[in-house]
N, C-alpha and C positions, 0 to 999 in steps of 0.2 A: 845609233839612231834606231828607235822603233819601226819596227816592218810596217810600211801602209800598207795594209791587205784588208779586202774586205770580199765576202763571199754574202748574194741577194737570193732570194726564193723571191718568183712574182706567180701566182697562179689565178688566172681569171675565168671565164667561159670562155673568153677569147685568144685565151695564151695561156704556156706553162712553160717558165723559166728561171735556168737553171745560171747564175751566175758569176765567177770570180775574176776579180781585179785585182795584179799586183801593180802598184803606183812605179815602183823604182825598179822597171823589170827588163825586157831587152826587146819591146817594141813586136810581139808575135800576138797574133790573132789565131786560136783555133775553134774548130766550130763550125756550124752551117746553119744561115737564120731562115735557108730554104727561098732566099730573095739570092739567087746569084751575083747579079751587081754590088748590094749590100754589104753581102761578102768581102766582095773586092775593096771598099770602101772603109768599112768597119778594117781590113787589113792594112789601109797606105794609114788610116788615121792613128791606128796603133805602134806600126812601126817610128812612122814621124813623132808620137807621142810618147815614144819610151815606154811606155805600160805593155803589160801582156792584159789578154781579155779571152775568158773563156767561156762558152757559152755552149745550153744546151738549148735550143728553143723548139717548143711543138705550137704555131700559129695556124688563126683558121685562113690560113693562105686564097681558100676558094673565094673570099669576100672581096682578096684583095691583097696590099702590103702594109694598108694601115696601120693596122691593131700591131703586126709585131713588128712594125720600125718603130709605132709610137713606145709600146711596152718597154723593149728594148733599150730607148732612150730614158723611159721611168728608170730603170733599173740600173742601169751606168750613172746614171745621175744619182741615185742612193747610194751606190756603190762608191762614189768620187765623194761624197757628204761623209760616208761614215769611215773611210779610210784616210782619210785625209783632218780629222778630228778634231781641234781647235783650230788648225793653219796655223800654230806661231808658227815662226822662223820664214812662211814661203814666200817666195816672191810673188804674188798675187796678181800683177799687171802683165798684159805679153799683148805684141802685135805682130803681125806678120802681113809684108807683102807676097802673095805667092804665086808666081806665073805657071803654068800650065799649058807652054805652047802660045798659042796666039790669045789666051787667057789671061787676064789678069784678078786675082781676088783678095782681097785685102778681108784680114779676120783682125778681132780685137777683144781681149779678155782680160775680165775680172773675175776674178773670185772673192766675191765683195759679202753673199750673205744674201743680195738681194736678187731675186730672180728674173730677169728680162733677157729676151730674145726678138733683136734685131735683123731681119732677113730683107738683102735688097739683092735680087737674083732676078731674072725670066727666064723660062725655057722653051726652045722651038716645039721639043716634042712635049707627051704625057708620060713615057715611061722607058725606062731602061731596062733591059735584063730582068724585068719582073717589077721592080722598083717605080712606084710613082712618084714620080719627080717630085709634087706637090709635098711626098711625105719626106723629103728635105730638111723643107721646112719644120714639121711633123717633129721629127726624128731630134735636131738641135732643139728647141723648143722645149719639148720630153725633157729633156737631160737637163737643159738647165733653168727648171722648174723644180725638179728633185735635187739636183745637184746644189743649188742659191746661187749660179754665177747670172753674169751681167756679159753677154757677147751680139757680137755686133760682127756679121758678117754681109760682104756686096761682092757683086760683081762688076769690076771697072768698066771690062770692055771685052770680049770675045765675042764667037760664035757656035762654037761645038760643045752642045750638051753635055756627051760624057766629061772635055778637058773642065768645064763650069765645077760641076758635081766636084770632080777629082781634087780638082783645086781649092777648093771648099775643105773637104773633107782632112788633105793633106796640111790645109792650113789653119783649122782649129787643131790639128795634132798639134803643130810644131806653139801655138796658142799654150796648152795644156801645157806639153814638154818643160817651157821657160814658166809657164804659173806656178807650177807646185814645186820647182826646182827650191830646194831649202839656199835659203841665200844669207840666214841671221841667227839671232837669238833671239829675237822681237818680232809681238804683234805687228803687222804692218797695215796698221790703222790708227788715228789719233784718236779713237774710240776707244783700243783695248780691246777689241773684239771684231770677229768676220764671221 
């Protein structure tokens, strides 16, 4: 099988980023996007996702955590588009229930071609560890805009901020994990194309 690997340069006013994804790798995150939370997140969603993700990021952080969760999620999302290169053979569909404690969130992914992002979340607070919660949403959205998937993530029922996030984050990994898992020989579309 060919290596899915793809390495992205993103440089704006707003950000300068450095980044490599191995698809079929051992689930490690290294790097620091300077958002500590982030961090943490961008780490459970790699590990549950099988990929490794390496990243250099210089963001204008003083504005905020915007620009480099949104950036960020540009870039993973090119990153997943151009390693990932026709899709034959992947299994394309993946769900996931995923509790988190008194959490529950339910994720749901296509790798269809077409780009949409479905966010049904609230949060008590505005920001974690540096992280504006708002850029969440921000962040998934990013990715699969550049990326062309079609995900749909909620929050069933909890209460605790970080378990929400967490649970989110671990459960488009394990999403991704079972998408791109090669499962054929075949388009897995009656199109012929993703």
């Amino acid at each position: 099988m060919k290596s899915r690997n793809s390495q992205v340069t993103r440089k704006t006013k707003e950000t300068d980023i450095d980044l490599t994804l191995v698809v079929d790798g051992d689930g490690v995150f290294t790097g620091q996007t300077g958002i500590g939370f982030f961090d943490h997140m961008l780490t459970l969603m790699c590990f549950y996702g099988g990929f490794d993700l390496s990243l250099k990021v210089c963001g204008d952080l003083e504005t905020g955590s915007h620009h480099t969760v949104e950036d960020i999620g540009l870039s993973l999302g090119q990153a997943f588009r151009e390693a990932l290169g026709d899709k034959k053979g992947i299994e394309r569909y993946s769900q996931c229930l995923l509790p988190m404690d008194e959490v529950l969130a339910r994720c749901v992914l296509d790798i269809s071609g077409r780009p949409t992002y479905v966010q049904r979340a609230s949060f008590l607070r505005t920001e974690i560890g540096g992280l504006a919660l708002e850029d969440v949403d921000e962040f998934f959205k990013s990715l699969c805009n550049t990326a062309g998937w079609t995900l749909h993530t909620e929050i069933l029922y909890g209460n605790n901020d970080h378990h929400k996030v967490e649970s989110l984050f671990k459960g488009v990994g394990r999403c991704i994990k079972e998408s791109v898992a090669i499962s054929s020989e075949k388009m897995m579309s009656t199109k012929g194309v993703l």
